[in-house]
PLY file of the C-alpha trace (Angstrom):
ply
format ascii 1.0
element vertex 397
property float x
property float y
property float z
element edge 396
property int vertex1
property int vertex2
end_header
-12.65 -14.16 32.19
-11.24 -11.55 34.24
-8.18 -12.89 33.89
-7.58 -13.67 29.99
-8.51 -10.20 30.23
-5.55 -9.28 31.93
-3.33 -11.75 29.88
-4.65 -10.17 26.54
-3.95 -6.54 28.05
-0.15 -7.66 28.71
0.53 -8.97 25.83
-1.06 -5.66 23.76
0.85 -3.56 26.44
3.99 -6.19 25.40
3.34 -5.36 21.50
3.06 -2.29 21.94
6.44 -1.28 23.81
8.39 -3.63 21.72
7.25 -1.78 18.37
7.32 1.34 20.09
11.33 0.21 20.84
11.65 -0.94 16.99
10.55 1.99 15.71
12.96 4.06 18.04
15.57 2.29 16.63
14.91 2.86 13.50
14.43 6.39 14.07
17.83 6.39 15.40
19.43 4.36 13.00
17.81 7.21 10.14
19.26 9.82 12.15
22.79 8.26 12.63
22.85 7.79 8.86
22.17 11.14 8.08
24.81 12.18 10.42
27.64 9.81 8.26
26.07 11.28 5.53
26.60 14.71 6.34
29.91 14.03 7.34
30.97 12.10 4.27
29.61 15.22 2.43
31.50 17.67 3.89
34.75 15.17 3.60
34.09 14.59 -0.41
33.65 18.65 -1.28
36.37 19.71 0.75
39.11 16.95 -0.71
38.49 18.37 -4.54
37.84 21.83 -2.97
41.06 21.64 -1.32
42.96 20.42 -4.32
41.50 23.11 -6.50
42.56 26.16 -4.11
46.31 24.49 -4.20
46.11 24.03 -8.04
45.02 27.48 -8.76
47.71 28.78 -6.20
49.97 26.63 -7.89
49.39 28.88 -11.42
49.98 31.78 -9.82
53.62 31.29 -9.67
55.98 33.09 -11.43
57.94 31.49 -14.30
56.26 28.51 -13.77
57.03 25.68 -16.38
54.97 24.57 -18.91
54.13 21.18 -17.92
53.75 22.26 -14.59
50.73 24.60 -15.84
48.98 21.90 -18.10
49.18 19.25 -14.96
47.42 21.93 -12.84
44.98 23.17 -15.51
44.12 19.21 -15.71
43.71 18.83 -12.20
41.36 22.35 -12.05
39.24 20.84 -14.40
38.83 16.79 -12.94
38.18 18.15 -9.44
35.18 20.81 -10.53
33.89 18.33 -13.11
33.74 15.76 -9.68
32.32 18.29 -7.84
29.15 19.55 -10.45
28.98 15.67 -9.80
28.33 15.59 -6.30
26.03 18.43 -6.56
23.87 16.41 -9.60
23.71 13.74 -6.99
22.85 15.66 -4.39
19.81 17.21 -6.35
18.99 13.49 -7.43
18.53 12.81 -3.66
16.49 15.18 -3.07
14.36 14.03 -6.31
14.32 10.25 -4.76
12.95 11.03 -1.41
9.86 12.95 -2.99
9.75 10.54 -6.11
10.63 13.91 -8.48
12.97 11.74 -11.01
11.30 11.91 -14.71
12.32 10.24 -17.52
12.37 11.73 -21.38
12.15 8.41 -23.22
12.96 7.52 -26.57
14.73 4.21 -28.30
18.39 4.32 -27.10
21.07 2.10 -28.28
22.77 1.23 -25.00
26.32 0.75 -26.63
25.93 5.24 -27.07
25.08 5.24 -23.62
28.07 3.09 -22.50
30.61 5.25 -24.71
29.32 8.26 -23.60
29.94 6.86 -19.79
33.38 6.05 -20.60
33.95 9.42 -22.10
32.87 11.11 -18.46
34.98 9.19 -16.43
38.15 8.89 -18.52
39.98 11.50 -16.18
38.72 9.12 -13.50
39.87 5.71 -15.04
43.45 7.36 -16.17
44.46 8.83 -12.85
43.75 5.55 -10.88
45.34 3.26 -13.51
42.24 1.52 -13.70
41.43 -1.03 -16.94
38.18 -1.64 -18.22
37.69 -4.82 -20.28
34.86 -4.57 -22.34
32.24 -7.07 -23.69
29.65 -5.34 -25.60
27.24 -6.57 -28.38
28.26 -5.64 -31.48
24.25 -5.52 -32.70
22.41 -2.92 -30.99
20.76 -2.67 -27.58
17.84 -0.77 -28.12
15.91 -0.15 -24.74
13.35 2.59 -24.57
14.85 4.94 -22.25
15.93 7.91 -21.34
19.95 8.33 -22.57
21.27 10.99 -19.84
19.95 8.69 -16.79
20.99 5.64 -18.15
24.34 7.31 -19.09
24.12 8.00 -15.06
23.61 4.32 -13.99
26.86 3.04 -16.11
28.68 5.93 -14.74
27.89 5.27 -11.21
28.45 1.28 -11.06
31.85 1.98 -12.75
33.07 4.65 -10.80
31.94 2.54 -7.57
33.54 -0.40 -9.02
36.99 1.62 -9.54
36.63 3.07 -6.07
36.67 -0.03 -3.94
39.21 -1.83 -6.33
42.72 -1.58 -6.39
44.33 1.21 -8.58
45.80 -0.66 -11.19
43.03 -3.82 -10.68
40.66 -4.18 -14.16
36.78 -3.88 -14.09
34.57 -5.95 -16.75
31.72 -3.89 -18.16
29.49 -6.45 -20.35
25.88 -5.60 -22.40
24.47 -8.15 -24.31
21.15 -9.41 -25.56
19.56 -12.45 -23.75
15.92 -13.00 -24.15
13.48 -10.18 -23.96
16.33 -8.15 -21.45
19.67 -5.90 -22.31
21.94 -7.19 -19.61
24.60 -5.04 -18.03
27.63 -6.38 -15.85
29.89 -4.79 -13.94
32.72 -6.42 -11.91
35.69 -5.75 -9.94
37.86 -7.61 -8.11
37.83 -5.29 -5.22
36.64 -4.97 -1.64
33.54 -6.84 -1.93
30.59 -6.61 -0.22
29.18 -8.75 3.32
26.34 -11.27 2.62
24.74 -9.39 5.79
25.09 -5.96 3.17
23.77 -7.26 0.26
19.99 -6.64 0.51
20.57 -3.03 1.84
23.30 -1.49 -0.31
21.13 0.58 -2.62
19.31 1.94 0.17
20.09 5.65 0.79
23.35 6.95 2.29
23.82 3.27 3.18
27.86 1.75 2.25
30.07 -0.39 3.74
31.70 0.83 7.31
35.02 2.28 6.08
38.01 3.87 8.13
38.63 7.77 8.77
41.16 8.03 5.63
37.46 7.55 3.71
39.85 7.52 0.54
37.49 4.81 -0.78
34.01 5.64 -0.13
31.47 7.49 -1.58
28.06 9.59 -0.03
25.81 6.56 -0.02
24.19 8.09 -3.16
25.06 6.51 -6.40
24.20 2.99 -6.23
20.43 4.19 -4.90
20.26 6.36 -7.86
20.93 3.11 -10.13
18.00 1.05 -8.61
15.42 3.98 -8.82
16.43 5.03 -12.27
16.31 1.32 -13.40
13.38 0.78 -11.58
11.75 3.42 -13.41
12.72 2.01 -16.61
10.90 -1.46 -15.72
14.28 -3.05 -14.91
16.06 -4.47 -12.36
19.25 -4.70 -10.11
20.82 -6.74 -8.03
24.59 -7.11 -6.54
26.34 -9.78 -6.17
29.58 -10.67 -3.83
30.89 -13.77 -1.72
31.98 -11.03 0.99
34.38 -9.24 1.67
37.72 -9.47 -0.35
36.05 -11.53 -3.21
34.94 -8.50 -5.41
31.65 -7.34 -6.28
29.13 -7.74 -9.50
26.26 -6.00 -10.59
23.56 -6.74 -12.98
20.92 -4.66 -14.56
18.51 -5.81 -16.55
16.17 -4.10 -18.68
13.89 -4.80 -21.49
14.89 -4.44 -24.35
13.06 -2.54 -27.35
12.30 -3.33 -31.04
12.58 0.07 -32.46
15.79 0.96 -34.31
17.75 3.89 -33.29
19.45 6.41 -35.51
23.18 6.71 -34.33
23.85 10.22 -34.59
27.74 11.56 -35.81
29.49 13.23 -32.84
28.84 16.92 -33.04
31.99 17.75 -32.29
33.09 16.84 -35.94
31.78 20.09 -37.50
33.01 22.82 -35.40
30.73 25.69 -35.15
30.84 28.48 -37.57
32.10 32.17 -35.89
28.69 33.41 -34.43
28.16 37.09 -33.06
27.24 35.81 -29.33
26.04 37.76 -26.03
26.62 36.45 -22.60
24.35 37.99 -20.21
25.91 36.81 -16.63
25.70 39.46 -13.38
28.73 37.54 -11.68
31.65 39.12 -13.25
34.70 36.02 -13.15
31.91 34.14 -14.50
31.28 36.23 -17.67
34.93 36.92 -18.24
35.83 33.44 -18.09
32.91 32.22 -20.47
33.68 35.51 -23.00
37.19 34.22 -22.66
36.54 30.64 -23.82
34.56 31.74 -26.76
36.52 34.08 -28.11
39.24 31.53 -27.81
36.74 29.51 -29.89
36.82 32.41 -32.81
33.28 33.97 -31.86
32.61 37.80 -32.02
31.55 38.06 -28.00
30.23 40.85 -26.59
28.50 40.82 -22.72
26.03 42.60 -20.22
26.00 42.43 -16.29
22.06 43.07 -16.05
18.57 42.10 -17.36
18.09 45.80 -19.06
21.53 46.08 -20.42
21.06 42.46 -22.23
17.76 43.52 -23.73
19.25 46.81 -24.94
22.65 45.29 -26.41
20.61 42.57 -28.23
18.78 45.41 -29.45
21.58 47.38 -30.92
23.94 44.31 -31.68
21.63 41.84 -32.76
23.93 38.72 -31.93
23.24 35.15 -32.96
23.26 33.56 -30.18
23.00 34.75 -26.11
23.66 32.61 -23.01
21.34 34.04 -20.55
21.98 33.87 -16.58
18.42 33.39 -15.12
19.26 35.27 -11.79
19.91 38.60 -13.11
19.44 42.05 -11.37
16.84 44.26 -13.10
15.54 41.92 -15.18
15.62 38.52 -14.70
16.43 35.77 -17.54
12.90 34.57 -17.55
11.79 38.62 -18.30
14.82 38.74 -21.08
13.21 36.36 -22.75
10.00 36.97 -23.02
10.89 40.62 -24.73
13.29 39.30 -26.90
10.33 36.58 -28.13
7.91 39.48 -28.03
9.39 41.13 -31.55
9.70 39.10 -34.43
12.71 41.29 -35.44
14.45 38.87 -33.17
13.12 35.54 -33.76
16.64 34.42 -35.51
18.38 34.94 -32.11
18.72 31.79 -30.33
18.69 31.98 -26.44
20.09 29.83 -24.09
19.27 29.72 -20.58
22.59 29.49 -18.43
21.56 28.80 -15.43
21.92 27.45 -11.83
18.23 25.86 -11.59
18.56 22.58 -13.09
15.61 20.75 -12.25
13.16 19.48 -15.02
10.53 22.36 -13.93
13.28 24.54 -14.08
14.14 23.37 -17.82
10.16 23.84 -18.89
9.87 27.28 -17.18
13.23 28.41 -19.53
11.28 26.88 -22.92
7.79 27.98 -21.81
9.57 31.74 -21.65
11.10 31.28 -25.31
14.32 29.64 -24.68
15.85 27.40 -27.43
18.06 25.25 -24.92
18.94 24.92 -21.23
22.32 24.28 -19.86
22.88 23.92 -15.86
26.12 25.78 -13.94
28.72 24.90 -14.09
28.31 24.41 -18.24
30.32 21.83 -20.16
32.03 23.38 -22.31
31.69 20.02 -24.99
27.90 21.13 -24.42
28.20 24.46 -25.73
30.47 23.41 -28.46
27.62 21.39 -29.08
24.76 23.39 -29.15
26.90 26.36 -31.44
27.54 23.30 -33.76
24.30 22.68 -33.79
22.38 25.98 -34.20
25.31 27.42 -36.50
24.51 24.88 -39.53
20.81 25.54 -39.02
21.55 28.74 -39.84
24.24 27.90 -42.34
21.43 25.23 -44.26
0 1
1 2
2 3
3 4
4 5
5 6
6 7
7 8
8 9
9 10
10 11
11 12
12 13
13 14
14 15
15 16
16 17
17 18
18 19
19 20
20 21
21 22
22 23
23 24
24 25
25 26
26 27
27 28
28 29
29 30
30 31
31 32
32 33
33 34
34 35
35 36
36 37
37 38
38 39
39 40
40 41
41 42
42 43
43 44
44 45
45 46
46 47
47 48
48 49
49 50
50 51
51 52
52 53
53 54
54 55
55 56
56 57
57 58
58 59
59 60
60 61
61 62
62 63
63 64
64 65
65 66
66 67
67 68
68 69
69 70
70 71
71 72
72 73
73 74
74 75
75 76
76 77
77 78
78 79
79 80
80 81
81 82
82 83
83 84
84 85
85 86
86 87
87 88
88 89
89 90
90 91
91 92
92 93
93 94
94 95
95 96
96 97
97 98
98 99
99 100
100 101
101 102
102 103
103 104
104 105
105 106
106 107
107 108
108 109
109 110
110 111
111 112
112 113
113 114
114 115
115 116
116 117
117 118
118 119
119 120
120 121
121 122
122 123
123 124
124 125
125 126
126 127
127 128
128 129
129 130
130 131
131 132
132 133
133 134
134 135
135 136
136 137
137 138
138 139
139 140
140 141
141 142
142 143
143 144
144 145
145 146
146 147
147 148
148 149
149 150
150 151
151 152
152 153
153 154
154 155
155 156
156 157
157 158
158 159
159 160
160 161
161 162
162 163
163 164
164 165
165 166
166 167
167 168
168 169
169 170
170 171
171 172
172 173
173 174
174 175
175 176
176 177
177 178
178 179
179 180
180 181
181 182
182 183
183 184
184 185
185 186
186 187
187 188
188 189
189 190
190 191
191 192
192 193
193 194
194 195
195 196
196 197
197 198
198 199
199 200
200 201
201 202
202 203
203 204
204 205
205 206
206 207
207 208
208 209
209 210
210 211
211 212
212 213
213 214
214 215
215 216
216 217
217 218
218 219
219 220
220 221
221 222
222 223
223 224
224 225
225 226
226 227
227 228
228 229
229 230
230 231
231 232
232 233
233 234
234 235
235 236
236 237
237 238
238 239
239 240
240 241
241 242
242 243
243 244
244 245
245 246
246 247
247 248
248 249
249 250
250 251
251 252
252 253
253 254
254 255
255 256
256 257
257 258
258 259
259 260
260 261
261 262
262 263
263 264
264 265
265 266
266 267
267 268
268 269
269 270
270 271
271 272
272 273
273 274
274 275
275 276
276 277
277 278
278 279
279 280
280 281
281 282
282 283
283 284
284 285
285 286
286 287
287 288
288 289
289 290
290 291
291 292
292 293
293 294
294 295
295 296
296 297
297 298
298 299
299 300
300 301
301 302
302 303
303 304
304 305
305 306
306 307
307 308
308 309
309 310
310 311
311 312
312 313
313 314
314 315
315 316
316 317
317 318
318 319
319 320
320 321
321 322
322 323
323 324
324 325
325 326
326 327
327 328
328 329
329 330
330 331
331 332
332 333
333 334
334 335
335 336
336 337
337 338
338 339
339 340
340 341
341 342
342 343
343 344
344 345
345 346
346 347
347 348
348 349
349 350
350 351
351 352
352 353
353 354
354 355
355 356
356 357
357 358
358 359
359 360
360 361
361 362
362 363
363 364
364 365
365 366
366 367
367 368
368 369
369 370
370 371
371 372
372 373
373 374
374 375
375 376
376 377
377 378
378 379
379 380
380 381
381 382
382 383
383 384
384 385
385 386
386 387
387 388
388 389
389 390
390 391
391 392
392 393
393 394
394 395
395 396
């Protein structure tokens, strides 16, 4: 008896040191990830960062052709479009690792979704030469989704499917109906993927080992953010390759919806009417910059550096419109608001919230304080073309 005793107590001891050594490993396998991570993050700001500084250095010189100003204008505005990227997926992880991501459903036709993705990474899919051959239903896909996340899954399996393809190689994006699913494909013809990778590709900051020139890879991010934003529409995903060299293919599936969907003209086809607009910013390139644009647009623009000065100057100017920083000395956006809401003299105005804080809490707190939209730094400026379309022929009708 004694001695099954014994037996039973090596064996636990046994058990207990080998998960003791498995979960060691994994600790250390978290941590070495993390440290990749970090280091692919500090590689993929500082490449557009870099290009950027020697672009705007670049416009600086003196009788500097024309062409040679457009190509570096271009090149300004692909790398800080990449970077408000990186940033949106490095809020996103964030949002993963504490289960934050919500959805804003409605019926979506996934053929919107897909030309909006194309739209986005045009600059992308131009500069590397890259093809995309398309097979997409010509009857709509109606899921019940949310359009900006889905727009972020197409987004991120074609950009990944550029990356690790050749520059001038095609990628096949089809959607079609089969059974009770909308089916997405992507392939390439690229790098491919090891059988030994395939189950653990969309887990975070996990990607295939690469070399230093890391001219290829990615943060580990995007292909995560595909699985948890699919997964949260009911759907699946799953990826597909014979190893490496024979290219890569994945496959979402989601259900599909039996509500119709309105397809709504592109805003951008009725320009907004001139509008009397404020913009209430404390950082001073930034408000010259976004005055600049709109007057370039044909507004009447006027601006204040504080929360007291935009309360008094709506006041006295009564504008149409005012894009509202939220971090503003004084008074903050949030306290703007709320007086501008508190007399009816000014219920016409329309406020938008310009603002750093993107999250979805962040969005509610701007509308709970009387905001009529929210746009996160750094803005699109097809978003506020949009959203001066928009509240222009309300007030026109």
């Amino acid at each position: 008896m004694r001695k099954a005793s014994q037996i039973a107590g090596v064996v636990v001891t046994f058990l207990d040191i080998t998960e003791r050594k498995q979960n060691e490993e994994e600790i250390r396998a978290g941590s070495r990830r993390r440290e990749e991570f970090l280091a692919m993050l500090s590689h993929e700001l500082r490449n557009p960062l870099s290009t950027v500084v020697n672009a705007a250095a670049v416009l600086h010189v003196r009788d500097i052709d024309a062409e040679t100003r457009e190509r570096a204008s271009r090149i300004i505005d692909r790398q800080t479009k990449h970077m408000a990227r990186l940033l949106d997926d490095l809020l996103d992880v964030s949002r993963i690792t504490r289960g934050g991501i919500e959805l804003e459903k409605s019926p979506v036709d996934l053929r919107d979704v897909i030309r909006i993705a194309l739209e986005t990474l045009e600059p992308v899919l131009s500069q590397r030469q890259a093809p995309v051959i398309m097979e997409v239903s010509e009857s709509p896909l109606v899921v019940n989704g949310d359009s900006d996340r889905l727009q972020q899954v197409v987004v991120n399996l074609l950009s990944n499917a550029t990356r690790y393809s050749p520059a001038d190689r095609a990628v096949h994006l089809s959607a079609q109906e089969e059974g009770e699913s909308i089916v997405i494909r992507v392939k390439d013809s690229g790098a491919g993927v090891p059988k030994e990778m395939l189950s653990q590709i969309f887990e975070l900051f996990v990607q295939h080992r690469q070399g230093l020139e890391r001219s290829k890879g990615g943060m580990g991010i995007g292909l995560t953010l595909v699985r948890t934003i699919v997964e949260l529409h009911g759907g699946t995903v799953e990826a597909l390759s014979d190893g490496p060299g024979t290219g890569s293919e994945f496959v979402v599936h989601l259900p599909r919806h039996a509500a119709n969907v309105r397809r709504n003209a592109n805003p951008n086809e009725s320009p907004a009417q001139p509008c009397r607009i404020l913009v209430v910013e404390d950082q001073q390139d930034a408000r010259e910059m976004m005055c600049y644009l709109l007057n370039l647009r044909g507004h009447e623009v006027s601006q204040a550096a504080d929360g007291q000065s935009a309360v008094e100057s709506i006041a006295s100017g009564r504008p149409d419109i005012v894009f509202v920083d939220i971090g503003l000395p004084i008074l903050n956006g949030y306290e703007v608001a709320e007086k501008v809401r508190s007399n009816r003299d000014f219920d016409h105005i329309v406020l938008v919230a310009l603002t750093g804080y993107g999250q979805q809490e962040d969005v509610q707190l701007a509308k709970s304080a009387g905001f009529n939209e929210h746009i996160t730094k750094p803005a699109d400026s097809i978003a506020i073309d949009n959203i001066l379309s928009q509240w222009s022929s309300r007030r026109a009708s």
